[in-house]
C-alpha positions as CSV (number, residue, x, y, z in Angstrom):
1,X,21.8,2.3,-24.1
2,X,25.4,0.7,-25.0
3,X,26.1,0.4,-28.4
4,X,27.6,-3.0,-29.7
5,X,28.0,-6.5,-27.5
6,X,26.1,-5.7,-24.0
7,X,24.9,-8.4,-21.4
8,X,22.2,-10.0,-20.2
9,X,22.7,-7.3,-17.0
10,X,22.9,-4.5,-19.6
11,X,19.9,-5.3,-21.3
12,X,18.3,-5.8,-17.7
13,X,19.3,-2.3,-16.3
14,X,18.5,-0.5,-19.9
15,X,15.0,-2.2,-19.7
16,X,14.4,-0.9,-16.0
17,X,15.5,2.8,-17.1
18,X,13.7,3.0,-20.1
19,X,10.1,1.8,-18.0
20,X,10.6,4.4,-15.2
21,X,12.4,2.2,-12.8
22,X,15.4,4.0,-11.8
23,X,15.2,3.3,-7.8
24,X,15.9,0.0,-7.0
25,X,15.0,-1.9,-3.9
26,X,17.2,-4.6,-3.1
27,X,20.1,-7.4,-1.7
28,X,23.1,-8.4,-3.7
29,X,24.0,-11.7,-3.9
30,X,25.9,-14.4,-6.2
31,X,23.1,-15.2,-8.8
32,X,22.4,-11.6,-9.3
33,X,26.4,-10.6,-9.3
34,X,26.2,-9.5,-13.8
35,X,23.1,-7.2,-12.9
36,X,25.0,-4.9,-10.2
37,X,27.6,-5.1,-12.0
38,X,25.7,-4.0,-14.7
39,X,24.1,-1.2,-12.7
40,X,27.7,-0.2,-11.7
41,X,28.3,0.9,-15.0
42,X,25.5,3.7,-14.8
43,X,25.5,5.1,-11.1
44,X,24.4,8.7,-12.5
45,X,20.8,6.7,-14.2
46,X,19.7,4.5,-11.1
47,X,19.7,4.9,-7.3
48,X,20.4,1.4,-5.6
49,X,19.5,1.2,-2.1
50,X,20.3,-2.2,-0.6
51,X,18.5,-3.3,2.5
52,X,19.1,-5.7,5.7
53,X,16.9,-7.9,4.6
54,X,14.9,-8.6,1.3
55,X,11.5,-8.6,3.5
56,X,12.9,-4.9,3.5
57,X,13.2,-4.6,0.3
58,X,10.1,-5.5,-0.6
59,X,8.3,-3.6,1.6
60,X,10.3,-0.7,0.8
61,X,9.3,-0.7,-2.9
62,X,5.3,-0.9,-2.2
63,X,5.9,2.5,0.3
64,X,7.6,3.5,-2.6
65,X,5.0,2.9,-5.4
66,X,2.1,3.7,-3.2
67,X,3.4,7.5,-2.5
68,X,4.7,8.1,-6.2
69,X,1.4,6.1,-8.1
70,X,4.5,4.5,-10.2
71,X,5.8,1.5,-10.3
72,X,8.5,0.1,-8.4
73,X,10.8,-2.3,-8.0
74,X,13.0,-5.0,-6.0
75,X,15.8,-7.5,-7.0
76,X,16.5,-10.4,-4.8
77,X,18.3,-13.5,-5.1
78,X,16.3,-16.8,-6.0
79,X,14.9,-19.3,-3.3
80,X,15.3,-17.9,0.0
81,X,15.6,-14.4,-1.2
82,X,12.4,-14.8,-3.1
83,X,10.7,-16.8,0.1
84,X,11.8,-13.6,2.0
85,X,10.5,-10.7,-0.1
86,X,7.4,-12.7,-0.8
87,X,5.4,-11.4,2.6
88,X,5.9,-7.7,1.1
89,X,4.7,-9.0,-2.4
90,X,1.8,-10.2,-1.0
91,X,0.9,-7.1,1.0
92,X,1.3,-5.1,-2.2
93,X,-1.0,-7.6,-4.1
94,X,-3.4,-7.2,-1.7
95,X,-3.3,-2.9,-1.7
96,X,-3.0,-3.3,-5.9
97,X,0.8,-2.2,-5.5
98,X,2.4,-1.9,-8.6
99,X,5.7,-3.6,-7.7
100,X,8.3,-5.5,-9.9
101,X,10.0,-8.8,-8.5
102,X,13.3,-9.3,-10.7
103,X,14.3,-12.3,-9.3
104,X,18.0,-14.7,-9.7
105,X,17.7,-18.8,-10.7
106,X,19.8,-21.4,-10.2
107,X,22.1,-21.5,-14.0
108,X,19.9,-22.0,-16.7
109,X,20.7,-26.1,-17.5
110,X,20.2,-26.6,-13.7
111,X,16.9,-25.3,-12.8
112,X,14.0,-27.7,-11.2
113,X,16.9,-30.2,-12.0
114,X,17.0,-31.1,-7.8
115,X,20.3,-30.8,-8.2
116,X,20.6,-29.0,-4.5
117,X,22.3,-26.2,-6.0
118,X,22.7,-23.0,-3.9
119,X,19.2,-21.0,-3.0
120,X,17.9,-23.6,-5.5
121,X,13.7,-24.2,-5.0
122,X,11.3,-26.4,-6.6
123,X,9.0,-24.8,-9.4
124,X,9.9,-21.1,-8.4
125,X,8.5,-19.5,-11.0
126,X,4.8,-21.3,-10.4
127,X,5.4,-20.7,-6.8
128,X,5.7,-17.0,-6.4
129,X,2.3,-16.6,-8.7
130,X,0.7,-17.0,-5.4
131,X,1.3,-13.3,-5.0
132,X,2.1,-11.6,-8.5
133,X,-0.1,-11.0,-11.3
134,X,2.2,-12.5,-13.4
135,X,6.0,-13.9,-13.8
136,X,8.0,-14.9,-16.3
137,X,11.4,-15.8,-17.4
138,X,14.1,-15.3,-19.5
139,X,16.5,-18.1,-21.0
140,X,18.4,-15.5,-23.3
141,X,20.2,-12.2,-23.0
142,X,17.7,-11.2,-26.3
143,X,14.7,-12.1,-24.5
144,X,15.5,-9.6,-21.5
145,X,13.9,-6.5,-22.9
146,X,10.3,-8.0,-24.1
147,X,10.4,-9.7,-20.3
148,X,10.4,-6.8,-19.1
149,X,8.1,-4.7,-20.9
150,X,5.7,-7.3,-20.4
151,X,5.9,-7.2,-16.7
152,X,5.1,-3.7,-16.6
153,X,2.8,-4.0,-19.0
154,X,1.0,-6.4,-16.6
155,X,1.5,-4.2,-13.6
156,X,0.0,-1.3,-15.5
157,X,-2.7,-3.1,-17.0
158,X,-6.4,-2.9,-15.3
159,X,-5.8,-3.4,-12.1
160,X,-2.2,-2.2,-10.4
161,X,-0.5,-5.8,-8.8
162,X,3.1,-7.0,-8.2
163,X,4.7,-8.8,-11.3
164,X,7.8,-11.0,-10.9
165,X,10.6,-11.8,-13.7
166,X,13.4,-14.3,-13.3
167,X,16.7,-14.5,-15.1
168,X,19.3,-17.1,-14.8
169,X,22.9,-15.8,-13.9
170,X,24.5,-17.1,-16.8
171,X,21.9,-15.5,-19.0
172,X,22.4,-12.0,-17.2
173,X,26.5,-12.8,-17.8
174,X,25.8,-13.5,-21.6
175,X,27.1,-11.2,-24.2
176,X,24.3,-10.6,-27.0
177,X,25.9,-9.7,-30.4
178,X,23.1,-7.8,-30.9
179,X,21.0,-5.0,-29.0
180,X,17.5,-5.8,-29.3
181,X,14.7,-2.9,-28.9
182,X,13.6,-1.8,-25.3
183,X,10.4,-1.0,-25.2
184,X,8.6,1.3,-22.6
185,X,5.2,-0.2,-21.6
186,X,2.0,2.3,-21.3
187,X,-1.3,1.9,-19.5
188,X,-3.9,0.2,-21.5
189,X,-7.5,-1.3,-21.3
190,X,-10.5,-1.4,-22.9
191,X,-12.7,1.9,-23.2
192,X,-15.5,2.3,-20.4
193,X,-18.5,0.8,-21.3
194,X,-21.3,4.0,-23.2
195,X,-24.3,2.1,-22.4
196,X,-23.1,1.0,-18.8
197,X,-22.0,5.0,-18.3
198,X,-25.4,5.9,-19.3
199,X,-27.1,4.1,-17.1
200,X,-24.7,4.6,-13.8
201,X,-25.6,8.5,-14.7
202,X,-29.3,7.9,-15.0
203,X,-29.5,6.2,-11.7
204,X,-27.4,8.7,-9.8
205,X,-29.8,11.4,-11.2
206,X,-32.7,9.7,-10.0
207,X,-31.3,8.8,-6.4
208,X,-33.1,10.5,-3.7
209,X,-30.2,9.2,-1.2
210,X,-27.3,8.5,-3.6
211,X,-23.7,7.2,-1.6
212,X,-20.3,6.9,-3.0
213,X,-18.0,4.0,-1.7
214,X,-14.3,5.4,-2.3
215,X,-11.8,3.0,-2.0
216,X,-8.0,2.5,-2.7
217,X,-8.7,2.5,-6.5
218,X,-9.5,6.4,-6.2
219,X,-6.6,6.5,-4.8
220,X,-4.0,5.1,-7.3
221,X,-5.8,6.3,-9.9
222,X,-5.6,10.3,-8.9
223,X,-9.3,10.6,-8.9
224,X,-10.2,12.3,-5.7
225,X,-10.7,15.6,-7.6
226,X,-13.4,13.7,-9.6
227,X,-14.9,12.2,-6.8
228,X,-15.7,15.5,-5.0
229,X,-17.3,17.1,-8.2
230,X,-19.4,14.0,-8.4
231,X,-19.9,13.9,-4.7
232,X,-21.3,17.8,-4.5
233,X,-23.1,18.2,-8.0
234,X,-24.8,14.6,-6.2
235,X,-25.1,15.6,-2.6
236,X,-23.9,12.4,-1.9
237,X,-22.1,11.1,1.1
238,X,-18.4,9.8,0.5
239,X,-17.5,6.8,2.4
240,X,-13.4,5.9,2.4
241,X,-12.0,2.6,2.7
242,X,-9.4,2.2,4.7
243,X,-7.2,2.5,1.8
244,X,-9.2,4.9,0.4
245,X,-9.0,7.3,2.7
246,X,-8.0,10.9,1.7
247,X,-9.7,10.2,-1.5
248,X,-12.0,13.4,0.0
249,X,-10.6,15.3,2.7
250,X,-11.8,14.7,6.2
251,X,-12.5,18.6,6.3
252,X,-15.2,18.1,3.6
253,X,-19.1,18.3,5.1
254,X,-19.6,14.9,2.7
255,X,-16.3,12.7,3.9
256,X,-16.9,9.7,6.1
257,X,-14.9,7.2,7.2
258,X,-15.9,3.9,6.8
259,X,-17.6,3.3,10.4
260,X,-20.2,5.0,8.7
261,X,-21.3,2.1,6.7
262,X,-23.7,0.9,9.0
263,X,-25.3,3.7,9.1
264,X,-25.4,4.7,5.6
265,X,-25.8,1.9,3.2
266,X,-29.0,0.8,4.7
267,X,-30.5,3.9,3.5
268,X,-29.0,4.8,0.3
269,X,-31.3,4.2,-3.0
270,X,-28.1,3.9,-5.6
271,X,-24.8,3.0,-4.4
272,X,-21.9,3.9,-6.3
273,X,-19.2,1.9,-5.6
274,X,-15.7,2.6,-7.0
275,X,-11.9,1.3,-6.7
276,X,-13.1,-0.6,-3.7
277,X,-13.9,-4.7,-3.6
278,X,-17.4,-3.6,-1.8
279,X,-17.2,-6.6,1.1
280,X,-16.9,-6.0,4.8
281,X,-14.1,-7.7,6.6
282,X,-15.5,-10.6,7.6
283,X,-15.6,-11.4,3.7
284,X,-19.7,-11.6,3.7
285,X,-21.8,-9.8,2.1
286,X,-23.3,-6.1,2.3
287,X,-27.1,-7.0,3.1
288,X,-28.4,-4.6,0.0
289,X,-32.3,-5.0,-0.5
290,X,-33.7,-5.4,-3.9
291,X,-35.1,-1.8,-3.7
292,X,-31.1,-0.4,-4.1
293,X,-29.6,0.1,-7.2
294,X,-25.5,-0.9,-7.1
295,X,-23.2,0.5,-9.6
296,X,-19.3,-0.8,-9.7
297,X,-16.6,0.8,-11.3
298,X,-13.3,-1.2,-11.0
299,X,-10.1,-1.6,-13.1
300,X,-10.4,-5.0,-13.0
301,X,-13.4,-7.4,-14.7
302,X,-13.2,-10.2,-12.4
303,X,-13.7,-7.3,-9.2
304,X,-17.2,-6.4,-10.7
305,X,-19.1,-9.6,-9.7
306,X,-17.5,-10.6,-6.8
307,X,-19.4,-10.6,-4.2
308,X,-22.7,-8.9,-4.6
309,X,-23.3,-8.6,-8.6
310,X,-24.0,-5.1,-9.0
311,X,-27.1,-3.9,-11.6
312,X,-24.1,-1.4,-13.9
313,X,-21.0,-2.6,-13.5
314,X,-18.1,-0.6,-15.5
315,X,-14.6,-1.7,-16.2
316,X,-12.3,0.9,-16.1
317,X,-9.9,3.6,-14.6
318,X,-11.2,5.2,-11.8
319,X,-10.2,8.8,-12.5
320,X,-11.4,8.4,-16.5
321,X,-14.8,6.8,-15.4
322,X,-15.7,9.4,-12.8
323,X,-14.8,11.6,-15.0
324,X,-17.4,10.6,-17.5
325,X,-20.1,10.3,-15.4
326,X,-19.9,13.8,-14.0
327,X,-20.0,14.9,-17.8
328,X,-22.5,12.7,-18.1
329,X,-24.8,14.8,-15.4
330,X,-27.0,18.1,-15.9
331,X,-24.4,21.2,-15.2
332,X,-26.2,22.9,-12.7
333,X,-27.0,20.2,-10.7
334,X,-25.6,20.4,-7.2
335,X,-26.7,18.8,-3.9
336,X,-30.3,17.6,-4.7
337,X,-30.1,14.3,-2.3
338,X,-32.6,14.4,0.5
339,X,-29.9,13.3,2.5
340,X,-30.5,14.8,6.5
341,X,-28.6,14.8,9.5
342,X,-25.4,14.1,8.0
343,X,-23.2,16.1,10.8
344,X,-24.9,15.1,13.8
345,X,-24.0,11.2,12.5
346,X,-20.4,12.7,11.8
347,X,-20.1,14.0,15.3
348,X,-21.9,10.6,16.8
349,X,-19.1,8.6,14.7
350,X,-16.7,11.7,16.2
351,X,-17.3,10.8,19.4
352,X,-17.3,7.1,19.4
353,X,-13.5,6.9,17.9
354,X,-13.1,9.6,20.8
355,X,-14.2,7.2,23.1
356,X,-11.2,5.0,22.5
357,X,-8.6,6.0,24.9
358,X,-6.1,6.2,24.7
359,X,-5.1,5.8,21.2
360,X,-7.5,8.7,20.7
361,X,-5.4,10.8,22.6
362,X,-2.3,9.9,21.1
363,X,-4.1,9.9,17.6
364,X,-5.4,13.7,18.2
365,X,-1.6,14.8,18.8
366,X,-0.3,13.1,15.8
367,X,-3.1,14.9,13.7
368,X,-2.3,18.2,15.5
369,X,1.4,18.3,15.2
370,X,2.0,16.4,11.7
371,X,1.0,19.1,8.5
372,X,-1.4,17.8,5.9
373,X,0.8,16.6,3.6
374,X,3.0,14.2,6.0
375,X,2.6,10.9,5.3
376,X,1.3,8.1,8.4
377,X,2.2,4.8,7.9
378,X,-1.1,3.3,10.1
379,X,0.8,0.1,11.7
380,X,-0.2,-3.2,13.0
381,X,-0.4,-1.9,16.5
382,X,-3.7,-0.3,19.3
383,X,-3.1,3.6,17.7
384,X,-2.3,2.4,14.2
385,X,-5.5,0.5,14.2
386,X,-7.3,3.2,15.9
387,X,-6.2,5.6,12.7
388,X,-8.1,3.3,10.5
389,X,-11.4,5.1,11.4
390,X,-10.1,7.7,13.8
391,X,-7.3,9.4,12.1
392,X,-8.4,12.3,9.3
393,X,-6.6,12.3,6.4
394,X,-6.6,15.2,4.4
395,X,-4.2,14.7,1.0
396,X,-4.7,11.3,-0.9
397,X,-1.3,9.0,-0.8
398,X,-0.8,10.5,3.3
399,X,-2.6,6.9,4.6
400,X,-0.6,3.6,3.7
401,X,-1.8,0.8,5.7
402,X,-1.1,-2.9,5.3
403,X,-4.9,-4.1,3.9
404,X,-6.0,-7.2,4.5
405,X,-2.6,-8.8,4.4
406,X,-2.2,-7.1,8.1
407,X,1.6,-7.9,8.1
408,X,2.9,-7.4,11.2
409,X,6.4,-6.3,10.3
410,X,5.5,-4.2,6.9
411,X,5.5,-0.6,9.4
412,X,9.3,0.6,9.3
413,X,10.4,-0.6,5.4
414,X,7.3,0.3,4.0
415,X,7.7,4.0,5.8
416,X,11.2,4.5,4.5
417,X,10.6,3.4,0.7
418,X,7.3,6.1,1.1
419,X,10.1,8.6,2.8
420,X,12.6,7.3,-0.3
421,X,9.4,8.1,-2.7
422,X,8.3,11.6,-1.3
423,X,11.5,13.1,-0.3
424,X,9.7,16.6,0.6
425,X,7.3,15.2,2.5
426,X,7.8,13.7,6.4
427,X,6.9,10.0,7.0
428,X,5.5,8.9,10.4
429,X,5.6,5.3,11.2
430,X,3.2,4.1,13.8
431,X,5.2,0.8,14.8
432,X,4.3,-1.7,17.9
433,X,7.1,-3.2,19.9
434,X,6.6,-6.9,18.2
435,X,6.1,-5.8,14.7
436,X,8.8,-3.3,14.8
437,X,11.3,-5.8,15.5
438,X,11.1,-7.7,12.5
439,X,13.0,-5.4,10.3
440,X,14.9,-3.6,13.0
441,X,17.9,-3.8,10.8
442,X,16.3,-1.1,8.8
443,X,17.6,1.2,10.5
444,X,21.0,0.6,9.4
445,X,19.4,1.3,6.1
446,X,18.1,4.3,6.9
447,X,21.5,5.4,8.2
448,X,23.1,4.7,4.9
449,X,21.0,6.0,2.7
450,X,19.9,8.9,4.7
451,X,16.0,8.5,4.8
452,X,15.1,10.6,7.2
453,X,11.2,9.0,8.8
454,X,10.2,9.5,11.9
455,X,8.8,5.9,14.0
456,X,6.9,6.3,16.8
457,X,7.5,3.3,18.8
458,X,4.2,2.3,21.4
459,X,5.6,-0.1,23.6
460,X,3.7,-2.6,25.7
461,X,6.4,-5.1,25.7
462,X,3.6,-7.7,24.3
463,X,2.2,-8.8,20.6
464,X,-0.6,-6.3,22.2
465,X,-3.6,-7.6,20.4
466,X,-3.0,-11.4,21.0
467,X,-2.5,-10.6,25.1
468,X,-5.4,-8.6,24.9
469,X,-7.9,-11.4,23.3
470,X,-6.3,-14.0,25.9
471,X,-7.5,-11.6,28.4
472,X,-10.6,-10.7,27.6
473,X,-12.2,-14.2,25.7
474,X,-9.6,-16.9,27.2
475,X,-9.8,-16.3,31.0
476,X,-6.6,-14.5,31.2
477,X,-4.8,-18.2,29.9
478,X,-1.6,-16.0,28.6
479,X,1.2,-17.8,26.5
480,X,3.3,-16.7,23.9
481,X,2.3,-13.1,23.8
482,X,4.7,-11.5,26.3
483,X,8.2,-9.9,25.1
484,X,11.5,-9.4,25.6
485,X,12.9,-6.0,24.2
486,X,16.1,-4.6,23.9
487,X,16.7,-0.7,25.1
488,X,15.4,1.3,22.4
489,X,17.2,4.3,23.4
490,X,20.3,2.3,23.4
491,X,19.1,0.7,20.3
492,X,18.5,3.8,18.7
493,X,22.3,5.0,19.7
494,X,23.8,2.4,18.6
495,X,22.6,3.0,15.0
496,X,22.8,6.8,15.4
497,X,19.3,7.3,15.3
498,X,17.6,9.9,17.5
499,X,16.1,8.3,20.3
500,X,13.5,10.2,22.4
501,X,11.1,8.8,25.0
502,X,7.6,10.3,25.2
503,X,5.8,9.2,28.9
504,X,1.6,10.3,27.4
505,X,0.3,12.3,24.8
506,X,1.6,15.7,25.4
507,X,5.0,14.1,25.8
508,X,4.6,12.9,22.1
509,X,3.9,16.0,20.8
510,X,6.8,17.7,22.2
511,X,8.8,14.4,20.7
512,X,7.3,14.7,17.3
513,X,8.8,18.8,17.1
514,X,12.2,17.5,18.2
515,X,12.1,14.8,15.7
516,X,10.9,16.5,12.8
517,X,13.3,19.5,12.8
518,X,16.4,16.8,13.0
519,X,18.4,16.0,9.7
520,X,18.0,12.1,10.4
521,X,16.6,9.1,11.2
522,X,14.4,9.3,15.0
523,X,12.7,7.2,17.0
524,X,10.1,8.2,19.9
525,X,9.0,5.5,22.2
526,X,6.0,5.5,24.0
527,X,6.0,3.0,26.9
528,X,1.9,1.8,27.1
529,X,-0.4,-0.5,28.8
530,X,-2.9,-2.4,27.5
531,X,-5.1,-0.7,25.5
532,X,-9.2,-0.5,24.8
533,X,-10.0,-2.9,22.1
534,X,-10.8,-0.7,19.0
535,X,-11.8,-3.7,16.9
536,X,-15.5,-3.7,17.5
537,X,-15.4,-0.6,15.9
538,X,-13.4,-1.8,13.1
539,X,-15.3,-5.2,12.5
540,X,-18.6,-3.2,12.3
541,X,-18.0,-2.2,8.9
């Protein structure tokens, strides 16, 4: 921390350091111009990696957070900026992505003064609520540090979401006589519930058919040890989310993925659901009879009676809660669940994903060739969607996958902030043709800074899932759903990526080795047709 007169940027950066936020997503511009030159000053403390575009940046901090379990962050310039960046706030909000917005205004005297000022937008800081947790702003250099700390302190709070903090440039120029505390903010919330701990343990030891519902709360919290001691002293049946897959490993005899539901639910006595909003996607409800007993377990109050209103509901960390109940249950209690014919449903639910072809196919070489540890961004394309059910994941924070934001778009940033984020670790991006352009000037980012993820490029030259449903429920009536693309391997050239083309399955695999014993960026595209419709699949649960 400087000693003596320091500025608005100063206090900024010192805030950042001091809360763990020491890589920083983002795009320079004019209203931001005293906070890089602020983080000029200390190029040894934080790692800036400016992007294309600030959809990038965005995106690139949620990969980031959702592969570390720490917060993260992007700075962007105020009204179109913001506008930009706010379709990757939005997909972390909706995958509880801790990510920090730090965000320029119009000068301080000026703002909502309609003054048509430069990247100047009506009620900013109310509008970009729409996808934060919480925002807030800073007239004064002094007020900086306490912005900031509250932020996080949001972010950290319950459960994980975006926050967003804005700060004048003439405030972030300001000199401040004097040097007000930073303060680092720490996880906090209320104590699980005794009573309600009690009783979720009472009813689990009772259940003749007891189920756990794992979602992407398990996940963030570092919980999936706990949830497979409570799973085997149970004998219960794990189902993952799509976001909460690798909360078990797929190799476990009790991990399902969440095509099970069907299957499952209907027979389970107590249900214990946890980190997970408990809905199917069709945003009903889960038709529960009043003979099943449903226990929640969510960071988040308002998440416990949404939807159906469970009989135990308990506030709280995943990883402490779980934790509880398992000390909560008899110690030599293991597998007593009259559970039965739990691999031949595996093997039926198996051999249906199989059935999908060919993103199966593709999807079996991906699993074969990739070690357990490398990280697969799913993709808003035929394989990535296949991977939501088909794909086994065997280390939590391997999966990221767009929840129910489905960005088309999020595939590439998001893959190189998870690359940026677990720099041991391989990244594979499953990216379509239409998404993948979006942020194709990524790639010059990934040039520059050296991040190193693999995309695997399916191309069908279509927005594949739109030509498909034109097809198949609009008599063939096609518009707007056929594309133009450039020459990836010329694309891929031109920015010094490795470009490889990969004609089937096997081809891919022989692709992937290539790729992932090169010292850069790659690309492998896959020219495709039109695929199977995997939906029917997905929409069942």
């Amino acid at each position: 921390m400087h000693k003596g007169p320091v500025t608005g940027g100063d206090l900024l950066v010192a805030s950042l350091i001091a809360n763990g936020l020491e890589t920083i997503f983002t795009l320079p511009g004019l209203q931001l111009d005293p906070a890089f030159d602020a983080l000029a000053k200390r190029p040894d403390e934080v790692r800036v990696l400016h992007t294309r575009h600030e959809q990038g940046a965005a995106y690139m901090a949620d990969g980031f957070a959702r592969v570390t379990g720490r917060p993260s962050i992007c700075m962007v310039v105020p009204g179109p900026g913001l506008l930009n960046a706010m379709a990757g706030l939005a997909t972390a909000y909706a995958c509880s992505s801790p990510v920090l917005c730090v965000t320029g205004q119009t000068p301080s005297a000026t703002i909502d003064a309609g003054l048509g000022l430069l990247h100047e937008i009506k009620n900013q800081l109310e509008m970009v609520r729409a996808v934060v947790k919480w925002s807030g702003r800073a007239m004064r250099p002094e007020e900086i540090p306490d912005l900031v700390f509250t932020a996080v302190s949001e972010m950290l709070t319950g459960r994980p979401l975006p926050a967003e903090v804005e700060i004048p440039p003439d405030v972030l120029a300001a000199v401040s006589e004097t040097v007000p505390e930073v303060r680092i903010a720490q996880p906090h919330g209320p104590a699980p519930d005794t009573d309600a701990l009690t009783h979720a343990a009472e009813a689990l030891l009772r259940a003749e058919r007891p189920l756990i519902m794992a979602g992407g709360g398990v996940i963030r919290s570092g919980a999936s040890e706990q949830i497979t001691a409570l799973a085997e002293r149970l004998g219960a049946p794990v189902i993952m989310t799509t976001n909460g897959k690798g909360s078990l490993t797929a190799r476990h005899a009790l991990a399902f993925e969440a095509t099970a539901i069907p299957h499952l639910l209907s027979q389970a006595d107590v249900i214990l659901a946890v980190g997970t909003r408990f809905a199917p996607r069709s945003g009903t409800r889960w038709p529960l009879s009043d003979h099943q007993t449903l226990i929640k377990v969510d960071a988040e109050a308002g998440e416990l009676t949404r939807g159906i209103a469970p009989q135990v509901s308990i506030e709280g960390d995943a990883r402490a809660v779980t934790d509880l109940i398992v000390d909560l249950l008899p110690g030599g209690l293991t597998g007593g669940s009259s559970w039965r014919h739990l691999d031949t449903l595996r093997s039926r639910l198996r051999a249906e994903a199989d059935a999908i072809q060919p993103q199966a196919a593709y999807g079996r070489v991906l699993r074969d060739t990739l070690s357990d540890d490398t990280i697969l961004i799913d993709g808003m394309n035929q394989v990535g969607y296949w991977s939501r059910f088909g794909y086994p994941v065997y280390t939590p924070r391997t999966f990221i996958s767009p929840g129910y934001q489905g960005t088309l778009g999020f595939e590439l940033p998001t893959g190189l902030g998870a690359q940026v984020g677990a720099p041991d670790q391989r990244v594979v991006i499953l990216a379509g043709d239409g998404g993948f352009m979006f942020n194709v000037g990524e790639l010059a980012t990934a040039m520059q800074h050296k991040i190193n993820a693999i995309t695997v490029l399916f191309n069908d030259n279509a927005y594949g899932n739109v030509l498909r449903t034109q097809d198949d429920e609009y008599g063939g009536r096609r518009i707007a759903s056929d594309l133009y693309n450039p020459d990836f391997m010329k694309l891929a050239d031109s920015f010094g990526v490795l470009g490889l083309r990969a004609v089937g399955p096997d081809d891919l695999g022989r692709c992937l080795r290539v790729a992932l014993d090169e010292d850069r960026p790659s690309i492998i595209e896959v020219p495709v047709e039109k695929m199977q419709d995997p939906w029917p699949l997905i929409q069942g649960h």
